[in-house]
DSSP file (Angstrom, degrees, kcal/mol; ACC not computed):
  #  RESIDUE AA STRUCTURE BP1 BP2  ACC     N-H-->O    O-->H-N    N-H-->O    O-->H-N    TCO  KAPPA ALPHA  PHI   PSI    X-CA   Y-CA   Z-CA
    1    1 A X              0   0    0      0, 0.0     2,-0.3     0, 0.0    82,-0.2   0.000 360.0 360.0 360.0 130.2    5.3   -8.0   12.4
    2    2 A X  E     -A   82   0A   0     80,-2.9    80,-3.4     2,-0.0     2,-0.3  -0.963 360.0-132.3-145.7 171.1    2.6   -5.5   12.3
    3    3 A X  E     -A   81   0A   0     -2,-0.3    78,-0.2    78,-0.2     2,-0.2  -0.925  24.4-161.9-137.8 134.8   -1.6   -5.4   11.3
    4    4 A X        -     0   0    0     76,-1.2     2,-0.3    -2,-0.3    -2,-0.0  -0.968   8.3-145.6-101.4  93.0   -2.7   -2.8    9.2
    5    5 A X        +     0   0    0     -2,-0.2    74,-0.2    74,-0.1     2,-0.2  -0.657  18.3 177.0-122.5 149.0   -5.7   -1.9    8.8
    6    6 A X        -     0   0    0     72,-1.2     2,-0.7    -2,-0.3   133,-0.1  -0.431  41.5 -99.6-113.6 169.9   -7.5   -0.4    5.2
    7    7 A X    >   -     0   0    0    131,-0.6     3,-0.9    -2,-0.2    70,-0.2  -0.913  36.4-144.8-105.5 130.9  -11.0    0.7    4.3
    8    8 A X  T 3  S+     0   0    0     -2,-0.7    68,-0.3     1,-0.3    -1,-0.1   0.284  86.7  48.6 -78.3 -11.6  -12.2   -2.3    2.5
    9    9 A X  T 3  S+     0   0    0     66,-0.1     2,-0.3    67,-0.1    -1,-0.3  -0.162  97.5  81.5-108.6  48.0  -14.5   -0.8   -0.4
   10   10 A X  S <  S+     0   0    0     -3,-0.9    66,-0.5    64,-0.3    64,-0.3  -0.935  71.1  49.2-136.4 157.4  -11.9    1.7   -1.5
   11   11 A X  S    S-     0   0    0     -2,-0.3    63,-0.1    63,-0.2    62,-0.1  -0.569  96.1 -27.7 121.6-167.0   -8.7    0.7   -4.0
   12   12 A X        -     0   0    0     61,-0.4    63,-4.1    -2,-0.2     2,-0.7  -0.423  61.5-124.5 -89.0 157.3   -8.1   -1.0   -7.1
   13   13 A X        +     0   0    0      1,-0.2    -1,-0.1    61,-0.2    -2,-0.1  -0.910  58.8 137.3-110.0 113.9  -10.8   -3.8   -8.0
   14   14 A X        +     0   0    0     -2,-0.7     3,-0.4    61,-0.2    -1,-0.2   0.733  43.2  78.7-126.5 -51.1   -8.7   -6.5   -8.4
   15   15 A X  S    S+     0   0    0     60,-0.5    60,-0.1    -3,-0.2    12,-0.1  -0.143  93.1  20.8 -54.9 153.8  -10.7   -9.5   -6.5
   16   16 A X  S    S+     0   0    0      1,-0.3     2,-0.3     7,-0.1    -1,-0.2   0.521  85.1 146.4  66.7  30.1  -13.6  -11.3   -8.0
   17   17 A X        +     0   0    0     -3,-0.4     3,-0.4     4,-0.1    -1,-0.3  -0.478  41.3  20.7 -84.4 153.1  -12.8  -10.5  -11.4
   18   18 A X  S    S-     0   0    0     -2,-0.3     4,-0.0     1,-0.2    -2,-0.0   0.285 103.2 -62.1  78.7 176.0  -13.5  -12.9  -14.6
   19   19 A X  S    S+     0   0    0      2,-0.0     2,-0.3     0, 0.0    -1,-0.2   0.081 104.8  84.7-100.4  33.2  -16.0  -15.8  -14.7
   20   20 A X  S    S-     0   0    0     -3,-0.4     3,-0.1     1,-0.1    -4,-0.1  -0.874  89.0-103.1 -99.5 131.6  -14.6  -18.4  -11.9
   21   21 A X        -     0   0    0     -2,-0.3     2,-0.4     1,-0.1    -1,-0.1  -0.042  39.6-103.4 -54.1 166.2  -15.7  -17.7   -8.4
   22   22 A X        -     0   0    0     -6,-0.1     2,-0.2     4,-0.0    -1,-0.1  -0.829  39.7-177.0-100.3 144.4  -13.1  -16.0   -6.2
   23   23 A X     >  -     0   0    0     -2,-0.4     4,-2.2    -3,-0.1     5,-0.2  -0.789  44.3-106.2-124.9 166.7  -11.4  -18.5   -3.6
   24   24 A X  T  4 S+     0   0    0     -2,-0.2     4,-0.5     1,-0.2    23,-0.3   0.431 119.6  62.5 -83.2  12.8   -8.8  -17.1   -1.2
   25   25 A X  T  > S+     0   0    0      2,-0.2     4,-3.1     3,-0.1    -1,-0.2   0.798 102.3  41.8 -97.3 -31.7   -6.4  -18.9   -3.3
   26   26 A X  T  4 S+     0   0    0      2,-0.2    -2,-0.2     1,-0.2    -1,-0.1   0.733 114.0  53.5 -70.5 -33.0   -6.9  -17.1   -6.4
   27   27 A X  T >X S+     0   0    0     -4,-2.2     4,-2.5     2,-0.1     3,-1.6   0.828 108.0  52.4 -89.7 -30.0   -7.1  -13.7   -4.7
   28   28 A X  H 3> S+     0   0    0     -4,-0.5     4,-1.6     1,-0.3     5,-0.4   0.991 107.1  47.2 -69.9 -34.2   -4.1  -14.4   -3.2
   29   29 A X  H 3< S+     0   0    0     -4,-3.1    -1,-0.3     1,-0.2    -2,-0.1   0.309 112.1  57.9 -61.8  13.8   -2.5  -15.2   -6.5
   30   30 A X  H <> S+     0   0    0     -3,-1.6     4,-2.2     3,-0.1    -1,-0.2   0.471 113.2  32.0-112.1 -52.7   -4.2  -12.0   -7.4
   31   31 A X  H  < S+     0   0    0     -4,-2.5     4,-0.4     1,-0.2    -2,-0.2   0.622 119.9  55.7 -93.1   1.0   -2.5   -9.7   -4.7
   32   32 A X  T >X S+     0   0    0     -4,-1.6     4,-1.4    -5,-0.2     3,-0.9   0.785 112.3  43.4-102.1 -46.8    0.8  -12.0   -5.0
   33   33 A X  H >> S+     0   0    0     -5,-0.4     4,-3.3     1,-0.3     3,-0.8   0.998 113.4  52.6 -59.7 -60.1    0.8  -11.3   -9.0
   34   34 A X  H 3< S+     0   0    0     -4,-2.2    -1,-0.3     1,-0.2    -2,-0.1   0.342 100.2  55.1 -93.2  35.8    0.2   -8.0   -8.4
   35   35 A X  H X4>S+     0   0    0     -3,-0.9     5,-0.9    -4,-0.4     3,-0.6   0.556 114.2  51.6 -63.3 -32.2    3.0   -7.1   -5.9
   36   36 A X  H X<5S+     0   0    0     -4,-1.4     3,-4.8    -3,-0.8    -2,-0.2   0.855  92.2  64.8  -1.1 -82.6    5.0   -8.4   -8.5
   37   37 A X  T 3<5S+     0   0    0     -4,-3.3    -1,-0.3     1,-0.4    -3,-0.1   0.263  99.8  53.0 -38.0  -5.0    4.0   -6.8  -11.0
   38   38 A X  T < 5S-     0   0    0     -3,-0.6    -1,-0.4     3,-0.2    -2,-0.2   0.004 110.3-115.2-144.0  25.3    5.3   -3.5   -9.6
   39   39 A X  T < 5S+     0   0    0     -3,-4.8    -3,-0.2     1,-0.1    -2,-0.2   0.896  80.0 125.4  92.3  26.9    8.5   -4.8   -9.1
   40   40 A X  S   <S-     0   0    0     -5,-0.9     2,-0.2     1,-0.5    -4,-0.2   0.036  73.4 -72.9-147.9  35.0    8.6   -4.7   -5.4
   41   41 A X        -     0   0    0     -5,-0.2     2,-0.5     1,-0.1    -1,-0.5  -0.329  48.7 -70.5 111.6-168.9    9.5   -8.9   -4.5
   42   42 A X        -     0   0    0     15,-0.3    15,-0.4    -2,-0.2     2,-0.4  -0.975  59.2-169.5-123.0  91.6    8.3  -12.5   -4.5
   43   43 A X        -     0   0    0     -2,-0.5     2,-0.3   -11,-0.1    13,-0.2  -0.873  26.8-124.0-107.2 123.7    5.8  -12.0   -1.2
   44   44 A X  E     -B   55   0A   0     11,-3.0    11,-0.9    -2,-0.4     2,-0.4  -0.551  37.6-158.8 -64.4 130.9    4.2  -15.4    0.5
   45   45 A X  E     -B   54   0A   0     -2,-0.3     2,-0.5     9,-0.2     9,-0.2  -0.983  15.5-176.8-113.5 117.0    0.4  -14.3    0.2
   46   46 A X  E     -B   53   0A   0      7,-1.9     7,-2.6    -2,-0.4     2,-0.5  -0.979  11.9-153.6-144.5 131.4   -2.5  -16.0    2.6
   47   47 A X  E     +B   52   0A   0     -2,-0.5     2,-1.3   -23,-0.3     5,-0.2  -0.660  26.6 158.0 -85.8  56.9   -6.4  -15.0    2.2
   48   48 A X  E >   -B   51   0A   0      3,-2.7     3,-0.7    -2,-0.5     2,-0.6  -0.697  65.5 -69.2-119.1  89.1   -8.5  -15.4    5.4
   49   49 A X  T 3  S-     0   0    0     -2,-1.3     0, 0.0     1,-0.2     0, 0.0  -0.582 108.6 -10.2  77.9-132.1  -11.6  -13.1    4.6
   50   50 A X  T 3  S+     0   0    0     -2,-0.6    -1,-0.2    27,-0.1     2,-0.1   0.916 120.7  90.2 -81.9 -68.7  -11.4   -9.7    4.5
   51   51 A X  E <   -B   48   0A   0     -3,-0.7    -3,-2.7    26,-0.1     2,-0.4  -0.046  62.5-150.1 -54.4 112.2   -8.0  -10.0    5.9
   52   52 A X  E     -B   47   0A   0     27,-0.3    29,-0.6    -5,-0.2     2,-0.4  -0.665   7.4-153.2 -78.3 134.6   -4.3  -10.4    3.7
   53   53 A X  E     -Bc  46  81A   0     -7,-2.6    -7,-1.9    -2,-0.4     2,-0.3  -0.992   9.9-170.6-103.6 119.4   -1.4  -12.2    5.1
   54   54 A X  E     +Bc  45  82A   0     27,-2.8    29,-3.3    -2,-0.4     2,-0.3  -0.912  10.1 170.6-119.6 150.9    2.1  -11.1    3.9
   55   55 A X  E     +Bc  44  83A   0    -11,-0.9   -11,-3.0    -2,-0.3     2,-0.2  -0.891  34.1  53.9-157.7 131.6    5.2  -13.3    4.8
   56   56 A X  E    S- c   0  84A   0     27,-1.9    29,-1.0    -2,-0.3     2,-0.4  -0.922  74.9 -49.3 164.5-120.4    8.8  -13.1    3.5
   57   57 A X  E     - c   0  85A   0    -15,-0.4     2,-0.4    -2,-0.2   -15,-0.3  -0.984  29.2-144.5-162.2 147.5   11.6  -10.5    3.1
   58   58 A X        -     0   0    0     27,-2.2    30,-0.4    -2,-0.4     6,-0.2  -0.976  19.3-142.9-139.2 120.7   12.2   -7.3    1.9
   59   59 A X  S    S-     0   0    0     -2,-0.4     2,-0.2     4,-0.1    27,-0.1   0.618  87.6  -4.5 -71.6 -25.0   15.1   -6.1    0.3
   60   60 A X  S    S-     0   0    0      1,-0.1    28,-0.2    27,-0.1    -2,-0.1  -0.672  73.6-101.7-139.4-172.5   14.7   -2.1    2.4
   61   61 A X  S  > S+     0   0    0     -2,-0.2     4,-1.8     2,-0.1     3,-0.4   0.857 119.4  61.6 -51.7 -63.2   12.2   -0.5    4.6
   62   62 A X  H >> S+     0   0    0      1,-0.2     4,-4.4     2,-0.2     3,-1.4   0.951 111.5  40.8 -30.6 -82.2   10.7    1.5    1.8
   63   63 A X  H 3> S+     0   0    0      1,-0.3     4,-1.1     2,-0.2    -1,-0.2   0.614 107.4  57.7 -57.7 -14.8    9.8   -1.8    0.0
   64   64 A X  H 34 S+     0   0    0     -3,-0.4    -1,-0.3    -6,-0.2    -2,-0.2   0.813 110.4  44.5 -88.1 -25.8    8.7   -3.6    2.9
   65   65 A X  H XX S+     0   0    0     -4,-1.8     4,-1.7    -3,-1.4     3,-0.8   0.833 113.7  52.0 -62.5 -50.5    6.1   -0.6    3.4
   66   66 A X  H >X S+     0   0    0     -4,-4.4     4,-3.6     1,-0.3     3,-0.7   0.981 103.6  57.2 -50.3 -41.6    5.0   -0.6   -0.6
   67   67 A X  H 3< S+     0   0    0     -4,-1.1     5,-0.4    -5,-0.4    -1,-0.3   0.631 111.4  43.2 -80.8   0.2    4.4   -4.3   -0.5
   68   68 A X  H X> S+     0   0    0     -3,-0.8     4,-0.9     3,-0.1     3,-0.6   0.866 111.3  52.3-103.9 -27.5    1.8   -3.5    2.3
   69   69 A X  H <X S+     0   0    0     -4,-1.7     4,-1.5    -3,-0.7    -2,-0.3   0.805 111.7  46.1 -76.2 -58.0    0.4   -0.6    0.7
   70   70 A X  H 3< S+     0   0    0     -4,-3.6    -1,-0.2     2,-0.2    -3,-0.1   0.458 116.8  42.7 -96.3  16.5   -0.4   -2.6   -2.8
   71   71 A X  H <4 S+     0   0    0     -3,-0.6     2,-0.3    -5,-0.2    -2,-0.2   0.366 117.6  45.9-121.8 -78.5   -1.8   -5.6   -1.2
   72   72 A X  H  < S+     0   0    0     -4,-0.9     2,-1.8    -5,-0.4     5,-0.2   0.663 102.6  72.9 -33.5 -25.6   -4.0   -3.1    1.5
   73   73 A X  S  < S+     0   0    0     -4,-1.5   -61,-0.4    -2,-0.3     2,-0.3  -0.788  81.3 119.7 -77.1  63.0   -5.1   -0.7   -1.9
   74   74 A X  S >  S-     0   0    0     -2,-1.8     3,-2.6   -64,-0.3   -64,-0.3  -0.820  74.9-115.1-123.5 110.4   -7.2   -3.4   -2.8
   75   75 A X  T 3  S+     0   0    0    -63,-4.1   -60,-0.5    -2,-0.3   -61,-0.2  -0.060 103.7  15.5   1.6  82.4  -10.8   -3.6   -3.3
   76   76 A X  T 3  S+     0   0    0    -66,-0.5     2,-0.4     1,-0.5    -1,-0.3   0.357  91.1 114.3 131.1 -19.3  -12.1   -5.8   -0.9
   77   77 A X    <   +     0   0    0     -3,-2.6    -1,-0.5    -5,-0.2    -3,-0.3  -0.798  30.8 179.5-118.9 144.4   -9.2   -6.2    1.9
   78   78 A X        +     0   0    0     -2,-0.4   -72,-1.2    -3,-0.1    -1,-0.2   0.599  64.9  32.1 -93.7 -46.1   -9.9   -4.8    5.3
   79   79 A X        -     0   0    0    -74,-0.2     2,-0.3   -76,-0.1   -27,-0.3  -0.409  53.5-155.7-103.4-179.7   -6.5   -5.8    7.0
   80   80 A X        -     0   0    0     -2,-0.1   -76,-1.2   -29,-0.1   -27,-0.2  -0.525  13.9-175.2-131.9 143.9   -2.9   -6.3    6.4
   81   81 A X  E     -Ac   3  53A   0    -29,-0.6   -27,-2.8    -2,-0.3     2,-0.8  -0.900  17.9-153.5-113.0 118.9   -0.9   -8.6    8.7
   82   82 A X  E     +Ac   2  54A   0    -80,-3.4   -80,-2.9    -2,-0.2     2,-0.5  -0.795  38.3 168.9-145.6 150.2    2.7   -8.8    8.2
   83   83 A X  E     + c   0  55A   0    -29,-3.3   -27,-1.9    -2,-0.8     2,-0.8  -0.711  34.3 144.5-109.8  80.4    5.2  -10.7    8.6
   84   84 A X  E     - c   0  56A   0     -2,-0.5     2,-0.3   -29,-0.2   -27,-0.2  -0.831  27.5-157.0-123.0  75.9    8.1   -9.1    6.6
   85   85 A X  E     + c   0  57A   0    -29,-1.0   -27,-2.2    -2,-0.8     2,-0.3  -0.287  16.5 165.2 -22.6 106.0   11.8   -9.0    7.4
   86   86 A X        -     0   0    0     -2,-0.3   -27,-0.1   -29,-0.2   -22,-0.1  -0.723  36.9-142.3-158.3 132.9   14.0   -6.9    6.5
   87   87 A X  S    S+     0   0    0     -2,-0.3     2,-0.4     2,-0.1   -26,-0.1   0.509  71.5 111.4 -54.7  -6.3   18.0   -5.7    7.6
   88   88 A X        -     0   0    0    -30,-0.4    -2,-0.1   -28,-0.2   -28,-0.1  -0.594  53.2-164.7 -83.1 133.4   17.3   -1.9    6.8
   89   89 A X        +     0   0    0     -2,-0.4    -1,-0.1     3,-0.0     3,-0.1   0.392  40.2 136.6 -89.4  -8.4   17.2    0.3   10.0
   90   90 A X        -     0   0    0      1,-0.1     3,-0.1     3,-0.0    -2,-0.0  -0.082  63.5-109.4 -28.1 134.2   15.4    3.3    8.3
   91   91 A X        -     0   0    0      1,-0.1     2,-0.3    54,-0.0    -1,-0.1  -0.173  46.0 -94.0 -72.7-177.8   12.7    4.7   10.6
   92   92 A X        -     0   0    0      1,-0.1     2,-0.2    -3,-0.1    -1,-0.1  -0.707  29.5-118.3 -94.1 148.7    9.1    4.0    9.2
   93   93 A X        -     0   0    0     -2,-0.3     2,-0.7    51,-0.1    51,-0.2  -0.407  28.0-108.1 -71.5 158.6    7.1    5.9    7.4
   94   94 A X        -     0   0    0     49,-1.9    49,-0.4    -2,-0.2     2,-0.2  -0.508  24.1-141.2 -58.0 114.5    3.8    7.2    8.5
   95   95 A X        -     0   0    0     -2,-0.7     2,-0.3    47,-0.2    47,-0.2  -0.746  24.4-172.5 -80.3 139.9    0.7    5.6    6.8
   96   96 A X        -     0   0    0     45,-1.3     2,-0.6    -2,-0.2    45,-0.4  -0.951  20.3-130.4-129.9 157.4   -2.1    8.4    6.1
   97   97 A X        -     0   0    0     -2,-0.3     2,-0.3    43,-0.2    43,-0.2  -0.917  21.8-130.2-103.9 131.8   -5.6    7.8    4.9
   98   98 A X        -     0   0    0     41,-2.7    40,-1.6    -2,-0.6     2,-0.3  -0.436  28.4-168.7 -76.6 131.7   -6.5    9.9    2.1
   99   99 A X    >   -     0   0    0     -2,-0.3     3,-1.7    38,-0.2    -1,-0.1  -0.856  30.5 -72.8-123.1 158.7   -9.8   11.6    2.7
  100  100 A X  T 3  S+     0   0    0     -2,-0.3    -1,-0.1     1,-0.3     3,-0.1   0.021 124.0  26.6 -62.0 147.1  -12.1   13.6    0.3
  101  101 A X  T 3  S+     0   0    0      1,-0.2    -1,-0.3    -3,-0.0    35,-0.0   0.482  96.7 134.5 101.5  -6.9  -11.3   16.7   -0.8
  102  102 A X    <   +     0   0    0     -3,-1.7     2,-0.3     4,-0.1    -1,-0.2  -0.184  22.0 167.3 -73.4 158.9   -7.3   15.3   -0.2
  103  103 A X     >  -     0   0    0     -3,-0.1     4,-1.5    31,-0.0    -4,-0.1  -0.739  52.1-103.9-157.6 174.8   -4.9   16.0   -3.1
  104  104 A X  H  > S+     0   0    0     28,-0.6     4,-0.7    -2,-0.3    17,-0.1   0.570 119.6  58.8 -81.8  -7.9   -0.9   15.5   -2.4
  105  105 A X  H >> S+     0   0    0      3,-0.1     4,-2.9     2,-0.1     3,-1.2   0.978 107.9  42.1 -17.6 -81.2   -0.5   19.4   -2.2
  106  106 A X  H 3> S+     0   0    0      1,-0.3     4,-0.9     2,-0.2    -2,-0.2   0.653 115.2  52.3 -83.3 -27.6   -2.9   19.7    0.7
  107  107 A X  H 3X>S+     0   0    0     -4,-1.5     4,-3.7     2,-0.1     5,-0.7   0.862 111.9  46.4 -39.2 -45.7   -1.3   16.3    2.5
  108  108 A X  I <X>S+     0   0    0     -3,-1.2     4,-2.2    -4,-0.7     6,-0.7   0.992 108.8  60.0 -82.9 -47.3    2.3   17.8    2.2
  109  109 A X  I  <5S+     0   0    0     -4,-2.9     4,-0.4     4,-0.3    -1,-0.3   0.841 112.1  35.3   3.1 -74.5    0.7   21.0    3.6
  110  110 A X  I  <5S+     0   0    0     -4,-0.9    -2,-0.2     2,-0.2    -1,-0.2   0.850 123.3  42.0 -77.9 -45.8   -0.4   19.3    6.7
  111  111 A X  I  <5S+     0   0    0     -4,-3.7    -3,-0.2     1,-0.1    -2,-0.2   0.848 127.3  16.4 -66.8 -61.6    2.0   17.5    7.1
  112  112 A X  I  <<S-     0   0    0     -4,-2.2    -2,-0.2    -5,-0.7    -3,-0.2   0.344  98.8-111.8-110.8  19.0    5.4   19.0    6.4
  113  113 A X  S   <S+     0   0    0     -5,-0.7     2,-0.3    -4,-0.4    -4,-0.3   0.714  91.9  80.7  78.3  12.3    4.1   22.7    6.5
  114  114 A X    >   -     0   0    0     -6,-0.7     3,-1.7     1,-0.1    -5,-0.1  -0.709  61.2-158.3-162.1  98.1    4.6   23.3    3.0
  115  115 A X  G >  S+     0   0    0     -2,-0.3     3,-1.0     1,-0.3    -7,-0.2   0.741  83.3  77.3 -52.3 -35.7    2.6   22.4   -0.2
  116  116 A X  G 3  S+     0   0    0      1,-0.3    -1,-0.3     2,-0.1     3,-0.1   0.017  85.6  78.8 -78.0  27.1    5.3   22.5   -3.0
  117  117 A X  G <>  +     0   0    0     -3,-1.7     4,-0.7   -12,-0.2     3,-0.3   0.139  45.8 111.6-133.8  59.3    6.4   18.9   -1.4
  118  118 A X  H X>  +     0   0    0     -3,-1.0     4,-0.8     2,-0.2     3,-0.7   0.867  67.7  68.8 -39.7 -54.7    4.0   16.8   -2.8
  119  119 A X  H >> S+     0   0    0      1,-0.3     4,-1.9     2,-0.2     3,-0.7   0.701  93.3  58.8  -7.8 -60.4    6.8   15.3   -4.9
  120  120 A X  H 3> S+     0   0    0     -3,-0.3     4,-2.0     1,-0.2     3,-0.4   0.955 116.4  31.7 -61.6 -54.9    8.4   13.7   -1.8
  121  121 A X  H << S+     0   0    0     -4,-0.7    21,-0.3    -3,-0.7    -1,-0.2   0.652 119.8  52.0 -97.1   8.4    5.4   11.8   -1.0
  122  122 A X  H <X S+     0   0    0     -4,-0.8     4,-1.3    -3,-0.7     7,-0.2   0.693 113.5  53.9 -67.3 -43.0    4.3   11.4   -4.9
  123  123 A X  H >< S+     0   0    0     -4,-1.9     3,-1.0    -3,-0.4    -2,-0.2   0.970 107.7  46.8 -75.2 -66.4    7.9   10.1   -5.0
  124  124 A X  T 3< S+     0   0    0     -4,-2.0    -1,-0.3     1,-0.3    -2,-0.1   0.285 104.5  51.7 -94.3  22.2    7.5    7.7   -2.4
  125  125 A X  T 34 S+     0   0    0     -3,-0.2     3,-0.4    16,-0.1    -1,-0.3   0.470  87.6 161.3-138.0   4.0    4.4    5.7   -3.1
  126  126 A X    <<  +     0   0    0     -4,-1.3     4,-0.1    -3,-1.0   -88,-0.0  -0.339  53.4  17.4  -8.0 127.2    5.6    5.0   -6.8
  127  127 A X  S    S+     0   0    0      2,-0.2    -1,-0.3    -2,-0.1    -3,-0.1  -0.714 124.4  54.3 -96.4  29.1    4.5    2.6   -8.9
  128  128 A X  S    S+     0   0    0     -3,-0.4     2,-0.4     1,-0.1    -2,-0.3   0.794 112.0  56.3 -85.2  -8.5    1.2    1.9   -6.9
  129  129 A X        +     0   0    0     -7,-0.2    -2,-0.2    -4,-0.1     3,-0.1  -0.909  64.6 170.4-129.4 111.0    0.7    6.1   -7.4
  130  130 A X        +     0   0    0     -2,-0.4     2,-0.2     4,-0.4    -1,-0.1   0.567  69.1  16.8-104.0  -8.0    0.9    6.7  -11.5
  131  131 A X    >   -     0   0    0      3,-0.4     3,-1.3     1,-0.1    -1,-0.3  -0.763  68.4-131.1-139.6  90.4   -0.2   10.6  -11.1
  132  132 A X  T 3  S+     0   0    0      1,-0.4   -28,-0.6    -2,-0.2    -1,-0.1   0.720 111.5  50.5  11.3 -62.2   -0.4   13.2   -8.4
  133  133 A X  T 3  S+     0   0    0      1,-0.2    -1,-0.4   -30,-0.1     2,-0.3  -0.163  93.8  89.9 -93.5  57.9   -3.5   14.3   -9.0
  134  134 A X    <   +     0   0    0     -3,-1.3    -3,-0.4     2,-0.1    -4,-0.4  -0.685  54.1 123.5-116.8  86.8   -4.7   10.4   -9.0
  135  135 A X        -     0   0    0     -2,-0.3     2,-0.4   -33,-0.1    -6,-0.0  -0.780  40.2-163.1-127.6 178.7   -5.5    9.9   -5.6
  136  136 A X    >   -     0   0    0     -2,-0.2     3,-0.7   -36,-0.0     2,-0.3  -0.903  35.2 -94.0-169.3 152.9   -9.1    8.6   -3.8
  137  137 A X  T 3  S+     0   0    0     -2,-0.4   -38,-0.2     1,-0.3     3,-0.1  -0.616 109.2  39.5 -98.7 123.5  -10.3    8.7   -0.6
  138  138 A X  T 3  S+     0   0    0    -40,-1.6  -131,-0.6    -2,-0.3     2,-0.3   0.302  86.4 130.1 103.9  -2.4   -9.6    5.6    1.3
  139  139 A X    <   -     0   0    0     -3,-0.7   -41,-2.7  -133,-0.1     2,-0.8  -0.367  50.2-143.4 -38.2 125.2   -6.5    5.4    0.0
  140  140 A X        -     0   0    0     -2,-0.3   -43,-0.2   -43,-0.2   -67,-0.1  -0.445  18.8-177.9 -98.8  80.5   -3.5    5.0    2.0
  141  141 A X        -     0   0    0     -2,-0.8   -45,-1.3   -45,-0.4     2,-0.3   0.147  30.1-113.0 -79.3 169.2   -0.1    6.5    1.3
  142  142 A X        -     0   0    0    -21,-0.3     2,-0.4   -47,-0.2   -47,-0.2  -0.856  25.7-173.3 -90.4 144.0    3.8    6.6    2.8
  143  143 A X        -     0   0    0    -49,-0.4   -49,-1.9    -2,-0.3     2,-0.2  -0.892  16.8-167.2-137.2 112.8    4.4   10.0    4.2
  144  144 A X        -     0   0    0     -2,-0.4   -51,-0.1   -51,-0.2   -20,-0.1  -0.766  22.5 -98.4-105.8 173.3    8.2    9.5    5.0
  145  145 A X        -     0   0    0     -2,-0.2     2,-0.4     1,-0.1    -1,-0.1  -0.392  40.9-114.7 -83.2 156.2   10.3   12.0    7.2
  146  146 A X        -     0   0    0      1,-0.1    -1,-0.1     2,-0.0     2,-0.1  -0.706  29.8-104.1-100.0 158.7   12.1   14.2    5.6
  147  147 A X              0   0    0     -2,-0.4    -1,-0.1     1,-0.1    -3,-0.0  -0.307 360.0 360.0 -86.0 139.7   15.6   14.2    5.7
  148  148 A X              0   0    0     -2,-0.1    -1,-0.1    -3,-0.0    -2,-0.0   0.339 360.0 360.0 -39.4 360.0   17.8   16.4    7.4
């Protein structure tokens, strides 16, 4: 179980769309559709403010990370808390916050010494990431280790 925590005016505007008020049931059915929607499980979703609640199970590590990442990438949500199981023993990735001026070049830079692997962390934050160069600041990515 771990809390996560996002900046809360940055990410896709998915809450408080269309012409019915938002309730925390409707945004969750909002961040529940669209984990779904990228393929990445059937997640129990709970609204309390600013703050997302995920509970269920996740098939790897990898996925258990996305499905925090596409609910925290939201417009509106300050927190993650989650309660996510899953049998994979793969270390965790790093969460980074994307700041201006960021592109995945100048991450992989900093990170792994070496600009030409952007790909690896382009690669691993697939399908909420549809481009390289379309990233924004407050954004959160996976930066996973790289392998031996």
């Amino acid at each position: 179980m771990g809390i996560f925590n996002f900046v809360a005016n940055a990410g896709k505007r998915l809450l408080g769309r269309g012409d019915e008020p938002e309730t925390p049931e409707r945004s969750a059915e909002a961040i529940q559709k669209e984990i779904a929607d990228m393929d990445l499980g059937n997640i129990g979703v709970v609204i309390k403010g600013n703050k997302v609640m995920l509970k269920g199970e996740a098939a790897s590590q990898e996925q258990r990370e996305k499905i925090i990442l596409a609910a925290g990438n939201i417009d509106g949500v300050e927190t993650v808390e989650e309660d996510i199981a899953t049998d994979d023993t793969a270390p965790e990735a790093v969460f980074r916050t994307v700041e201006s001026g960021d592109s995945l070049s100048a991450i992989a830079k900093k990170v792994y010494g070496d600009a030409m692997k952007y790909p690896i962390i382009f690669e691993a934050n697939k399908p909420m990431l549809s481009h390289p160069d379309k990233i924004y600041p407050g954004q959160v990515l996976r930066i996973p280790a790289l392998e031996d």
